[in-house]
PDB file as gemmi writes it, atoms N, CA and C in Angstrom:
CRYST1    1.000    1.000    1.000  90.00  90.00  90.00 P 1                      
ATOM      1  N   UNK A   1       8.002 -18.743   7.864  1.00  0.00           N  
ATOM      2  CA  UNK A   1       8.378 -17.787   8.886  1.00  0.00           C  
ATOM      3  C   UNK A   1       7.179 -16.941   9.307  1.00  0.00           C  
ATOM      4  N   UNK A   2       5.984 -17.145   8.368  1.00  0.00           N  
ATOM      5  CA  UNK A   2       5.503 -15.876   8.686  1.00  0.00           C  
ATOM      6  C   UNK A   2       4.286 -16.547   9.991  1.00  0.00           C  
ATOM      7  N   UNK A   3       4.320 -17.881  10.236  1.00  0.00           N  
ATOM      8  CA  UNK A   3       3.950 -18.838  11.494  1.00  0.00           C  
ATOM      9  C   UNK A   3       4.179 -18.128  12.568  1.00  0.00           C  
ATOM     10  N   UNK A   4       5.212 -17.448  12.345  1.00  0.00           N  
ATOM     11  CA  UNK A   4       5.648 -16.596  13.771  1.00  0.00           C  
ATOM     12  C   UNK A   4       4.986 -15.474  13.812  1.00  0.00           C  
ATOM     13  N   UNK A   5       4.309 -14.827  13.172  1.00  0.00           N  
ATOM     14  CA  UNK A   5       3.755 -13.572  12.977  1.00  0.00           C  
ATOM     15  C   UNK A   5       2.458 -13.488  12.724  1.00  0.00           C  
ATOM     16  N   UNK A   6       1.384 -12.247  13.182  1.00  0.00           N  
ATOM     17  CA  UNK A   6       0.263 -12.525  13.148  1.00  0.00           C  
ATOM     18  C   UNK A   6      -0.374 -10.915  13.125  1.00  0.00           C  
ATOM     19  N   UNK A   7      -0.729 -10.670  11.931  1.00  0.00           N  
ATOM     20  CA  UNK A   7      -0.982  -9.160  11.240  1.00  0.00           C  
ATOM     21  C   UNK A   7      -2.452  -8.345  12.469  1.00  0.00           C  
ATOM     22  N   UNK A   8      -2.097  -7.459  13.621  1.00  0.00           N  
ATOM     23  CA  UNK A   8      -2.284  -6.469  14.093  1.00  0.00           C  
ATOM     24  C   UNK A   8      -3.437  -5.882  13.624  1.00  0.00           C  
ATOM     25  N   UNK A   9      -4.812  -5.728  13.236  1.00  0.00           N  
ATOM     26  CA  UNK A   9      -5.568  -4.559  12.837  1.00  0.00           C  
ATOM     27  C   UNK A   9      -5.261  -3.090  13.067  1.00  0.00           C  
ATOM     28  N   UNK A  10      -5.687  -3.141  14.240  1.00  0.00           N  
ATOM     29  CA  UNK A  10      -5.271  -1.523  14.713  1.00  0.00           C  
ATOM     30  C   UNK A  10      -4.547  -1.338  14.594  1.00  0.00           C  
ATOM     31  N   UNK A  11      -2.696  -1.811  15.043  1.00  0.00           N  
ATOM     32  CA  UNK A  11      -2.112  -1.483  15.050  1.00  0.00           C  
ATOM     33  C   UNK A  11      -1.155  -1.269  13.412  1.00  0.00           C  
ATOM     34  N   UNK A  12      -1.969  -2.223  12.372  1.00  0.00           N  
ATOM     35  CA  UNK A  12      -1.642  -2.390  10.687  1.00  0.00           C  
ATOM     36  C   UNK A  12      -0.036  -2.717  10.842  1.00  0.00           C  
ATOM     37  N   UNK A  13       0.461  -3.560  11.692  1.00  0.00           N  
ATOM     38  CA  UNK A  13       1.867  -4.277  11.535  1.00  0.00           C  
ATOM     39  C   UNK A  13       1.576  -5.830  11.635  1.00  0.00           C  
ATOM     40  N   UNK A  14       2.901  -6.631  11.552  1.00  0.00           N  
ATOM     41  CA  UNK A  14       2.812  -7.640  12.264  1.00  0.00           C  
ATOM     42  C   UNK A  14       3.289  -7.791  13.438  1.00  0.00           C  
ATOM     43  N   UNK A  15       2.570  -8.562  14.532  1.00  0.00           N  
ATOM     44  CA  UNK A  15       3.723  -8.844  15.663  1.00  0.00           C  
ATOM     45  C   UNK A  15       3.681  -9.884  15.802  1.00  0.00           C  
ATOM     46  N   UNK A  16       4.597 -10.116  16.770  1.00  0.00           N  
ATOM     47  CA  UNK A  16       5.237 -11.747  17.236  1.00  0.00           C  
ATOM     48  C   UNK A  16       3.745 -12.160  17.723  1.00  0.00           C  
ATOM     49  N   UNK A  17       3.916 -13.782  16.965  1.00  0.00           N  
ATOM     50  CA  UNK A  17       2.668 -15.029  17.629  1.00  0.00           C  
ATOM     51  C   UNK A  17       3.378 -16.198  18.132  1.00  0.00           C  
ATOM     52  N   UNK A  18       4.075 -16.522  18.835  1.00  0.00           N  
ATOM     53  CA  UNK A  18       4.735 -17.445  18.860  1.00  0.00           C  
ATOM     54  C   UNK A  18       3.991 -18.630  20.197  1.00  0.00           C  
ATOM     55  N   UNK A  19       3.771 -19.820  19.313  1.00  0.00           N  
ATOM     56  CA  UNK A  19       2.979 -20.538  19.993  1.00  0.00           C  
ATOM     57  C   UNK A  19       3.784 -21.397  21.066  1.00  0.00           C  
ATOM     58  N   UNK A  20       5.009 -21.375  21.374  1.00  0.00           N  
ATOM     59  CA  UNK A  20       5.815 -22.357  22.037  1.00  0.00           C  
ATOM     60  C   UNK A  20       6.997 -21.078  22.834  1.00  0.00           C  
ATOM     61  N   UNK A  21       7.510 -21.388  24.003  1.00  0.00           N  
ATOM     62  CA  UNK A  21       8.143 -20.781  24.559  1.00  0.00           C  
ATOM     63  C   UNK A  21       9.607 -20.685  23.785  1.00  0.00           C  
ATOM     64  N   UNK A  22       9.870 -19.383  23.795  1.00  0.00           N  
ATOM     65  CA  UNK A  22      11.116 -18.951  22.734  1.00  0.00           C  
ATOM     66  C   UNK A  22      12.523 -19.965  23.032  1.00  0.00           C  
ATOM     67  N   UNK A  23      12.850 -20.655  24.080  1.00  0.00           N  
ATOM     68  CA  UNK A  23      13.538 -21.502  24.301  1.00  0.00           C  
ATOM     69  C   UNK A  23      13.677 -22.944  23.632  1.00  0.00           C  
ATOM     70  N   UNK A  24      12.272 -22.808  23.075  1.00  0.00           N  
ATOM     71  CA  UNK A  24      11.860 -24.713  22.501  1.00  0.00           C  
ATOM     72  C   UNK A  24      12.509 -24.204  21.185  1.00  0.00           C  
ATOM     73  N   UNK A  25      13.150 -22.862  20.472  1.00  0.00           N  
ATOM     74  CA  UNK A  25      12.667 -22.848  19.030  1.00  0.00           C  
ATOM     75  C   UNK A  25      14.305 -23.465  18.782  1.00  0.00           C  
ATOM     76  N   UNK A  26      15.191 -23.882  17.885  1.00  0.00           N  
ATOM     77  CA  UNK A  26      16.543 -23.715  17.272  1.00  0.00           C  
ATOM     78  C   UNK A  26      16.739 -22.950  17.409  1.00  0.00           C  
ATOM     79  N   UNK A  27      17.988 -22.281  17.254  1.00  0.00           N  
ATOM     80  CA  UNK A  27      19.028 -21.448  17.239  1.00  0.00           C  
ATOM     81  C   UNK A  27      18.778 -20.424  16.134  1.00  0.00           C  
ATOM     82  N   UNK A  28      18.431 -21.721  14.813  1.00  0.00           N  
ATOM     83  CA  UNK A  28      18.630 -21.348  13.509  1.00  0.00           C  
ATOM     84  C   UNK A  28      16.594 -20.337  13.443  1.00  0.00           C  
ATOM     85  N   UNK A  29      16.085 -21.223  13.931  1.00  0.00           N  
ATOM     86  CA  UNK A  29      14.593 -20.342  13.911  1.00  0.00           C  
ATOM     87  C   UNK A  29      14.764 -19.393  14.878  1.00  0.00           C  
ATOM     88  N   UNK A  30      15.055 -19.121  15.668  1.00  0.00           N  
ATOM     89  CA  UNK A  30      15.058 -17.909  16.693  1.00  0.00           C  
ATOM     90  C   UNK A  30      15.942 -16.727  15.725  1.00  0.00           C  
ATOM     91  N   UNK A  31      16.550 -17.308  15.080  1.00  0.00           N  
ATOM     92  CA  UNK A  31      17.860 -16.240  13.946  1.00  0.00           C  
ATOM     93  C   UNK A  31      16.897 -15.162  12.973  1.00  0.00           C  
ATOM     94  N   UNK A  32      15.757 -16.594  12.473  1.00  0.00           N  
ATOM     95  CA  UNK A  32      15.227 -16.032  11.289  1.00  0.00           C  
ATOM     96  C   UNK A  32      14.316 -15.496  12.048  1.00  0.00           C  
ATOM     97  N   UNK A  33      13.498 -15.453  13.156  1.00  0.00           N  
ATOM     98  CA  UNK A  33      12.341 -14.833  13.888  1.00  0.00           C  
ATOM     99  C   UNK A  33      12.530 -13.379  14.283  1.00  0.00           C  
ATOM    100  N   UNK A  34      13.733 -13.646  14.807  1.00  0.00           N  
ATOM    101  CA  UNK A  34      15.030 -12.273  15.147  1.00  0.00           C  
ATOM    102  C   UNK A  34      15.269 -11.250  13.712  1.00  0.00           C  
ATOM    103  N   UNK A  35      15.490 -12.195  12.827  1.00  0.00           N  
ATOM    104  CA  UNK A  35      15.877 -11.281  11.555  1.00  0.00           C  
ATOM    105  C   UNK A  35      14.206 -10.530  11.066  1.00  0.00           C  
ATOM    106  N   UNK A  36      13.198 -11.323  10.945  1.00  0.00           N  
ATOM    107  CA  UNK A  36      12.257 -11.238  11.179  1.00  0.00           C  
ATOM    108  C   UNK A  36      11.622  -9.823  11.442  1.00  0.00           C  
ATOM    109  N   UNK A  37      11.289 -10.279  12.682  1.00  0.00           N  
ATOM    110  CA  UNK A  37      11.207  -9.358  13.329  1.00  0.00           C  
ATOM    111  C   UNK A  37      11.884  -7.527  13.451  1.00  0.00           C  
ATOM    112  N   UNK A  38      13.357  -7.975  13.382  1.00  0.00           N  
ATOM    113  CA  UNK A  38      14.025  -6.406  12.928  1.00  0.00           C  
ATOM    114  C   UNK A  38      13.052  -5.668  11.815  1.00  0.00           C  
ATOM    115  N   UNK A  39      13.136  -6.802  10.561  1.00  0.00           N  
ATOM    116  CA  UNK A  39      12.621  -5.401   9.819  1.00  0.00           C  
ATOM    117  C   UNK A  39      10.852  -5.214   9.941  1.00  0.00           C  
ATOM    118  N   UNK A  40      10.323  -5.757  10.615  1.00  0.00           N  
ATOM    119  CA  UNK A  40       8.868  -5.362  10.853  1.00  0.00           C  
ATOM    120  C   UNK A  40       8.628  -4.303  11.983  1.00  0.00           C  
ATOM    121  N   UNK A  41      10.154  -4.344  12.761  1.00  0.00           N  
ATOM    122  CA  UNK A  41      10.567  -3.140  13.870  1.00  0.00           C  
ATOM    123  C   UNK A  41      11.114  -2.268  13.015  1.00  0.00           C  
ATOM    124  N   UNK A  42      11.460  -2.013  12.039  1.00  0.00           N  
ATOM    125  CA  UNK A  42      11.968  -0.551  11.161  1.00  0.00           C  
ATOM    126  C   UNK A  42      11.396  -0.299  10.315  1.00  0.00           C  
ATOM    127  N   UNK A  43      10.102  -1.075  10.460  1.00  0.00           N  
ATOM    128  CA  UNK A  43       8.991  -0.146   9.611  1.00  0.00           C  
ATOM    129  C   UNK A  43       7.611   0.433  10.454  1.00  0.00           C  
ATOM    130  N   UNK A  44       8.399   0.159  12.052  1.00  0.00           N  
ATOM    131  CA  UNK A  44       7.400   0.981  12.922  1.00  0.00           C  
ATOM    132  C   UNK A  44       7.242   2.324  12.687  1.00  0.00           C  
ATOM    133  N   UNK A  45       8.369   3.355  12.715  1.00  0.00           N  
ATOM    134  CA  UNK A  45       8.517   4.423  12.639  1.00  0.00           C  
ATOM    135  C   UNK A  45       8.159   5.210  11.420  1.00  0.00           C  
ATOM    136  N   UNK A  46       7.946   4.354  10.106  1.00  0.00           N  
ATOM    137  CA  UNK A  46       6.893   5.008   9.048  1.00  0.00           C  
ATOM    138  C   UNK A  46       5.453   4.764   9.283  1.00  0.00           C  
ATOM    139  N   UNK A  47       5.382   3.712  10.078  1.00  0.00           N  
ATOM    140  CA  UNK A  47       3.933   3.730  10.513  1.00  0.00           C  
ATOM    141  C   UNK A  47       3.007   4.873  11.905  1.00  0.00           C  
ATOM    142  N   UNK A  48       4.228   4.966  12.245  1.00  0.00           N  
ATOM    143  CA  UNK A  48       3.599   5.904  12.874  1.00  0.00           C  
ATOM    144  C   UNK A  48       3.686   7.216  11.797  1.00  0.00           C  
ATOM    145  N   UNK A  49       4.757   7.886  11.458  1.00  0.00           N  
ATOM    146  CA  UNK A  49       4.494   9.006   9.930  1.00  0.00           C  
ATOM    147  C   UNK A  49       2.811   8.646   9.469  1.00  0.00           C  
ATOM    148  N   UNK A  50       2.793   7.961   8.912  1.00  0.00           N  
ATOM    149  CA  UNK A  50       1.728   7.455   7.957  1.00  0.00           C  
ATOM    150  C   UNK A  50       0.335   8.079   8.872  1.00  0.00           C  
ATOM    151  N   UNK A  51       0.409   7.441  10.436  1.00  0.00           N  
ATOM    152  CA  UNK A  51      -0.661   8.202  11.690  1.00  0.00           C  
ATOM    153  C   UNK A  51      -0.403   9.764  11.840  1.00  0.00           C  
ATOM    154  N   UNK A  52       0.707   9.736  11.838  1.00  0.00           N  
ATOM    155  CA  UNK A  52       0.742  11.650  11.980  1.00  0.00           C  
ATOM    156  C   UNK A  52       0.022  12.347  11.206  1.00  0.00           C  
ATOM    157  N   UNK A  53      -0.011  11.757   9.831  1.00  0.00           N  
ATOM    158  CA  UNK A  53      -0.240  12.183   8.952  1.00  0.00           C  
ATOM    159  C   UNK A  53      -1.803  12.682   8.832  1.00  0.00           C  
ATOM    160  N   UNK A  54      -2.010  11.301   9.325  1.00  0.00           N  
ATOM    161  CA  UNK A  54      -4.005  11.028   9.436  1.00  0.00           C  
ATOM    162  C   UNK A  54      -4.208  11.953  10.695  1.00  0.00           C  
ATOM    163  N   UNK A  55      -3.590  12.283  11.408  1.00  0.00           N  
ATOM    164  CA  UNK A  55      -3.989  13.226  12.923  1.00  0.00           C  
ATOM    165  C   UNK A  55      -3.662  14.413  12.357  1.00  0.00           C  
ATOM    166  N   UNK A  56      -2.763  15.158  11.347  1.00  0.00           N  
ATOM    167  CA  UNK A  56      -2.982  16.363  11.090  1.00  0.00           C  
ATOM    168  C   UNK A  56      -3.623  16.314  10.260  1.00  0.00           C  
ATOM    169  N   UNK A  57      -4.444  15.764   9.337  1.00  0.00           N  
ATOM    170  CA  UNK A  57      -5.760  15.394   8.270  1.00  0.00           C  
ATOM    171  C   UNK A  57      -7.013  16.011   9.463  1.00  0.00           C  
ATOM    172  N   UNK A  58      -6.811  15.607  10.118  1.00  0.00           N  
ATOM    173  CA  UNK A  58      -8.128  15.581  11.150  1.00  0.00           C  
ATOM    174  C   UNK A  58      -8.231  16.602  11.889  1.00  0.00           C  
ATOM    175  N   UNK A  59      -7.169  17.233  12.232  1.00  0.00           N  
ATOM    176  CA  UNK A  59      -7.031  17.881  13.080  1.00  0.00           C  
ATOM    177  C   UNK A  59      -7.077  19.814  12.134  1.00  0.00           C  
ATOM    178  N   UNK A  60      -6.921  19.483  10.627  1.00  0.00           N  
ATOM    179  CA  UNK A  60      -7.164  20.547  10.032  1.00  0.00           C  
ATOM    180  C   UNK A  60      -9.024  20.765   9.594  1.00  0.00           C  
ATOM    181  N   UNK A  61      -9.026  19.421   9.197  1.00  0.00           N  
ATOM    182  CA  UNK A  61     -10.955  19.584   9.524  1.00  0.00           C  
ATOM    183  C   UNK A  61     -11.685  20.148  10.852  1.00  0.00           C  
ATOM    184  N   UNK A  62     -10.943  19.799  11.895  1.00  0.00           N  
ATOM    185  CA  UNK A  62     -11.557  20.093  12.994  1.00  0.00           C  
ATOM    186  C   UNK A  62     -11.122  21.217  13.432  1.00  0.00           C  
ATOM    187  N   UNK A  63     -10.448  22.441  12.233  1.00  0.00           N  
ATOM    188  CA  UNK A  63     -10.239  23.582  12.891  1.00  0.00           C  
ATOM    189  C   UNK A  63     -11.463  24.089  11.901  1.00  0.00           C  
ATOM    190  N   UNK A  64     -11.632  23.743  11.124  1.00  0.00           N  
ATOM    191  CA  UNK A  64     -13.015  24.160  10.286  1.00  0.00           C  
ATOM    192  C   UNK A  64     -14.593  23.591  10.221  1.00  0.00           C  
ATOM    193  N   UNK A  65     -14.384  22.539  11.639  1.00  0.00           N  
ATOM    194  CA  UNK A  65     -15.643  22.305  12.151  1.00  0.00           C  
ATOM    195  C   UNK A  65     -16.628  22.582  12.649  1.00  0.00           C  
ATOM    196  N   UNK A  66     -17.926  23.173  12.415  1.00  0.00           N  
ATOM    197  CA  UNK A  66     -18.787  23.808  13.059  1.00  0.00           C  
ATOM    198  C   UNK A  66     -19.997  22.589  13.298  1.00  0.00           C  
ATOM    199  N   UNK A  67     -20.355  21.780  13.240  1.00  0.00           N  
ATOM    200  CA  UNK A  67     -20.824  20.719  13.592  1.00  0.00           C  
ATOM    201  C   UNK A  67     -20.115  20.087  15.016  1.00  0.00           C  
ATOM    202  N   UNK A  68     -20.876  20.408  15.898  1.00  0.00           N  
ATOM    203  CA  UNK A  68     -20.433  19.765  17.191  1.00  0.00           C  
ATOM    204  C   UNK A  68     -20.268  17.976  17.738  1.00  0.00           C  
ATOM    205  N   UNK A  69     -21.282  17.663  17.358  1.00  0.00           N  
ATOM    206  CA  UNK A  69     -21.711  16.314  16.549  1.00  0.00           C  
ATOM    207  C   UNK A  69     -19.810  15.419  16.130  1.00  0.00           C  
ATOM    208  N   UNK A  70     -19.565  16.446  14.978  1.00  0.00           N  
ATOM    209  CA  UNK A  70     -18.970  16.195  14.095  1.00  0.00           C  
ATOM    210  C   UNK A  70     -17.495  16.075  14.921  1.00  0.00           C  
ATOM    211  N   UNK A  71     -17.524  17.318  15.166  1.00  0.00           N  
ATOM    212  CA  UNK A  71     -16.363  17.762  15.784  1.00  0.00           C  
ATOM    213  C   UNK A  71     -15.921  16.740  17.134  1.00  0.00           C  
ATOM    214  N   UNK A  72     -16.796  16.187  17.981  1.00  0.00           N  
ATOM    215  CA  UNK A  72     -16.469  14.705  18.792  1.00  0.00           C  
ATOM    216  C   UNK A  72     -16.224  13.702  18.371  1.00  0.00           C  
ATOM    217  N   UNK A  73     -16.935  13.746  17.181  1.00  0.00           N  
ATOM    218  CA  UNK A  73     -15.981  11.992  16.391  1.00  0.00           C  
ATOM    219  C   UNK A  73     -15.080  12.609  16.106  1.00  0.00           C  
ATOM    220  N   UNK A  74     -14.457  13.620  15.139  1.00  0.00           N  
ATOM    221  CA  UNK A  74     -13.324  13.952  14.971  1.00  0.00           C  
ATOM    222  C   UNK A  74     -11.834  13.881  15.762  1.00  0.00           C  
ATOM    223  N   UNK A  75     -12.663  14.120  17.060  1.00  0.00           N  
ATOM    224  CA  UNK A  75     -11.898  14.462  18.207  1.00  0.00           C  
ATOM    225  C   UNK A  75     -11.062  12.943  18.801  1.00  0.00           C  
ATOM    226  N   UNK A  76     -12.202  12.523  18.597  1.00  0.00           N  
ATOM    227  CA  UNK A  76     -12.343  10.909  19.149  1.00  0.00           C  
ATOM    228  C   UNK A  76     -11.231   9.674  18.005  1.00  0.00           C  
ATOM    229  N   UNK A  77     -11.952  10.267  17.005  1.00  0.00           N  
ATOM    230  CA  UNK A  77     -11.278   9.650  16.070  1.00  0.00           C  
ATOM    231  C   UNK A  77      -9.217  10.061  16.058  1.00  0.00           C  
ATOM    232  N   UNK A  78      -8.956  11.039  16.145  1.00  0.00           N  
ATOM    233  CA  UNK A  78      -7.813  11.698  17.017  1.00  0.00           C  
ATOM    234  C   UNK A  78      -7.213  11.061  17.963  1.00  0.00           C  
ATOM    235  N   UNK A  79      -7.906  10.671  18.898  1.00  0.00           N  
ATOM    236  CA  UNK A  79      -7.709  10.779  19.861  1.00  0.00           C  
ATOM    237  C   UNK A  79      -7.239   8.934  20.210  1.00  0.00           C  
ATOM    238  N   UNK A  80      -7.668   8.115  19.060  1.00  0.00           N  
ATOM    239  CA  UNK A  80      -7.543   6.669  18.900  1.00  0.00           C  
ATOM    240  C   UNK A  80      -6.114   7.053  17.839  1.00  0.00           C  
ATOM    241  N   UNK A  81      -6.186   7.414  17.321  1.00  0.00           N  
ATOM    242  CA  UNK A  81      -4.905   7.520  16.229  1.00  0.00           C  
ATOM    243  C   UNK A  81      -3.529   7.689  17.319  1.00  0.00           C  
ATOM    244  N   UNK A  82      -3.997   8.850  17.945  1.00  0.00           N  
ATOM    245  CA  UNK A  82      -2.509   8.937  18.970  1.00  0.00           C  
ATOM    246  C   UNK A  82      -2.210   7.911  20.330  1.00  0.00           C  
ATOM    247  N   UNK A  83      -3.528   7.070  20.330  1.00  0.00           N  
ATOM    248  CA  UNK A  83      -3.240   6.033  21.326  1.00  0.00           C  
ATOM    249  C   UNK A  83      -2.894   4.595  20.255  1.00  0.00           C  
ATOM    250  N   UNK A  84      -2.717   4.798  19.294  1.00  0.00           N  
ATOM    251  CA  UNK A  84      -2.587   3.627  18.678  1.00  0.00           C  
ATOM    252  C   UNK A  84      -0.762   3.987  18.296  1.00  0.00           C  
ATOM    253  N   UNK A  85      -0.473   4.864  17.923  1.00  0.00           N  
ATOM    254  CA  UNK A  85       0.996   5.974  18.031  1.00  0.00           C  
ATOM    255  C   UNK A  85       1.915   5.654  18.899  1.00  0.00           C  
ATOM    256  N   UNK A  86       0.949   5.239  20.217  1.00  0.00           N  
ATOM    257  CA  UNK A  86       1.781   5.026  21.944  1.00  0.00           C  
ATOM    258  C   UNK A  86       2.020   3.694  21.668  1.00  0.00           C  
ATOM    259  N   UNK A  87       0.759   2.835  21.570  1.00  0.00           N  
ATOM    260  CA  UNK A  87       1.138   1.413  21.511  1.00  0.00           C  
ATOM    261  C   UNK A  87       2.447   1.013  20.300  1.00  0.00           C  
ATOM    262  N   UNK A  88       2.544   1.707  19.014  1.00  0.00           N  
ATOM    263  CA  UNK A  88       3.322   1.327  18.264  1.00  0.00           C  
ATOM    264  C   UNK A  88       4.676   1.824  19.079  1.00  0.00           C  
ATOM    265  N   UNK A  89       4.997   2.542  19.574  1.00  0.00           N  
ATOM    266  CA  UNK A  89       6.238   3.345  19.986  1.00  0.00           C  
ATOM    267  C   UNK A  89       6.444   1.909  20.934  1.00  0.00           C  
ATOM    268  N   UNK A  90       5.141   1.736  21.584  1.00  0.00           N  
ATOM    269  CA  UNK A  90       5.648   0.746  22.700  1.00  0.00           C  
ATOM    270  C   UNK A  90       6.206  -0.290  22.541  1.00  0.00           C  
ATOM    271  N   UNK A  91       5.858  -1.461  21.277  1.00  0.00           N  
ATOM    272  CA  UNK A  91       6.255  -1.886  20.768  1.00  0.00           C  
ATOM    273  C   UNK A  91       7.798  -2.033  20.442  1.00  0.00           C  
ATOM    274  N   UNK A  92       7.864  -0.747  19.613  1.00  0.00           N  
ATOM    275  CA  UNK A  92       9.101  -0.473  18.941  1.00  0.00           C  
ATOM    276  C   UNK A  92      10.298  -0.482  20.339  1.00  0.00           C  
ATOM    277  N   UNK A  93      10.088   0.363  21.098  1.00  0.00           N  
ATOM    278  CA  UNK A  93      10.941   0.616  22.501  1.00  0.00           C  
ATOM    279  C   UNK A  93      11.178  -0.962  23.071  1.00  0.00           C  
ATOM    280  N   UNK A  94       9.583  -1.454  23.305  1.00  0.00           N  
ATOM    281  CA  UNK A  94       9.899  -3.255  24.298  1.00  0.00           C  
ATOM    282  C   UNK A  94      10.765  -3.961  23.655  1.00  0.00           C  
ATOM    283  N   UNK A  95      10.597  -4.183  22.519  1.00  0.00           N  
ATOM    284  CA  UNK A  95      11.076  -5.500  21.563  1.00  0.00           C  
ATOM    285  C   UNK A  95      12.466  -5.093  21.110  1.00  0.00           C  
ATOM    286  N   UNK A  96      13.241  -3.800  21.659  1.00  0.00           N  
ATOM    287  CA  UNK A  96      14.612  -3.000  21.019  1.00  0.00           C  
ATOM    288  C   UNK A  96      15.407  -4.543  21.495  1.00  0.00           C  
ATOM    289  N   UNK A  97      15.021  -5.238  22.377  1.00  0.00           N  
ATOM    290  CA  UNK A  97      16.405  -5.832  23.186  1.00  0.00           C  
ATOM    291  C   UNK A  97      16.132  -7.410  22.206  1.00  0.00           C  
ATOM    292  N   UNK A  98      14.939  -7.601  21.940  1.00  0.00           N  
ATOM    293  CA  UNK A  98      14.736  -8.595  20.748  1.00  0.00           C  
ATOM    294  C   UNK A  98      15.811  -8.552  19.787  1.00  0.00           C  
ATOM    295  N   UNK A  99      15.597  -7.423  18.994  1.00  0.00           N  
ATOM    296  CA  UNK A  99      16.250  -7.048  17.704  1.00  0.00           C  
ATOM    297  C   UNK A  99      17.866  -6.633  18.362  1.00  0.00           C  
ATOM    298  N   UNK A 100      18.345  -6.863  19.493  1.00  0.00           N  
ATOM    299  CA  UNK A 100      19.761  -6.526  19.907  1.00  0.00           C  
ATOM    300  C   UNK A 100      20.269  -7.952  19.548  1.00  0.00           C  
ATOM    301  N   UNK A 101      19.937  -8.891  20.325  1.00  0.00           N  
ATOM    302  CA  UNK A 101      19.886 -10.814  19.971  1.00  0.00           C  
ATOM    303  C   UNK A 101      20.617 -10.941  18.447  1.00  0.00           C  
ATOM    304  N   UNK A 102      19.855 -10.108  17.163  1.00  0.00           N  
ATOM    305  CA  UNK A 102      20.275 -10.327  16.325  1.00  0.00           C  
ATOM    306  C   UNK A 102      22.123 -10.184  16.308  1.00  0.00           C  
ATOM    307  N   UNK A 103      22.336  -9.312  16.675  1.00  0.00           N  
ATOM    308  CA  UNK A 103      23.826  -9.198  16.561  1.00  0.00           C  
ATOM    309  C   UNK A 103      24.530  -9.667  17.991  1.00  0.00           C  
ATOM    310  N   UNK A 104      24.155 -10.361  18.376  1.00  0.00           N  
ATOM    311  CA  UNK A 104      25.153 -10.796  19.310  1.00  0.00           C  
ATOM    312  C   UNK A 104      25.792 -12.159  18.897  1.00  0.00           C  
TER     313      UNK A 104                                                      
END                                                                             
């Protein structure tokens, strides 16, 4: 199963790889891709926690930053954490009607 899936760097999940149009798969593989998939979608929302976490890490250094230098990677570094936050949400939101399939 895990053929279907293909581990994210940035984003530190898996998402769908699916090499053939979702129509070619069985019934029975689209089930398990579907099942799949759900729980790698309900562990979006600790992954983003886990980023919050690292953005208020950063964001308490950079109230005690006096290095300017410093204080732009900081910023920067921030500033990739909460765009990586969007893409996971995005994720989580696109693929809701995926993980609906399961129960129908």
């Amino acid at each position: 199963m895990k053929d279907h899936f293909s581990f994210h760097h940035r984003l530190g999940i898996l998402l769908p790889d699916l090499p053939v149009d979702w129509d070619q798969f069985s019934k029975e593989t689209q089930a398990e891709i579907l099942f799949q998939w759900e729980q790698i979608r309900g562990s979006i929302p600790d992954r983003i926690s886990e980023l919050e976490n690292e953005i208020n890490h950063k964001q308490a250094q950079l109230s005690d930053e006096g290095d300017f230098p410093h204080s732009c990677r900081l910023n920067s570094e921030i500033a990739e954490l909460a765009s990586i936050i969007n893409d996971l949400w995005l994720w989580y939101r696109a693929n809701q009607t995926l993980s609906e399939r399961i129960h129908q």
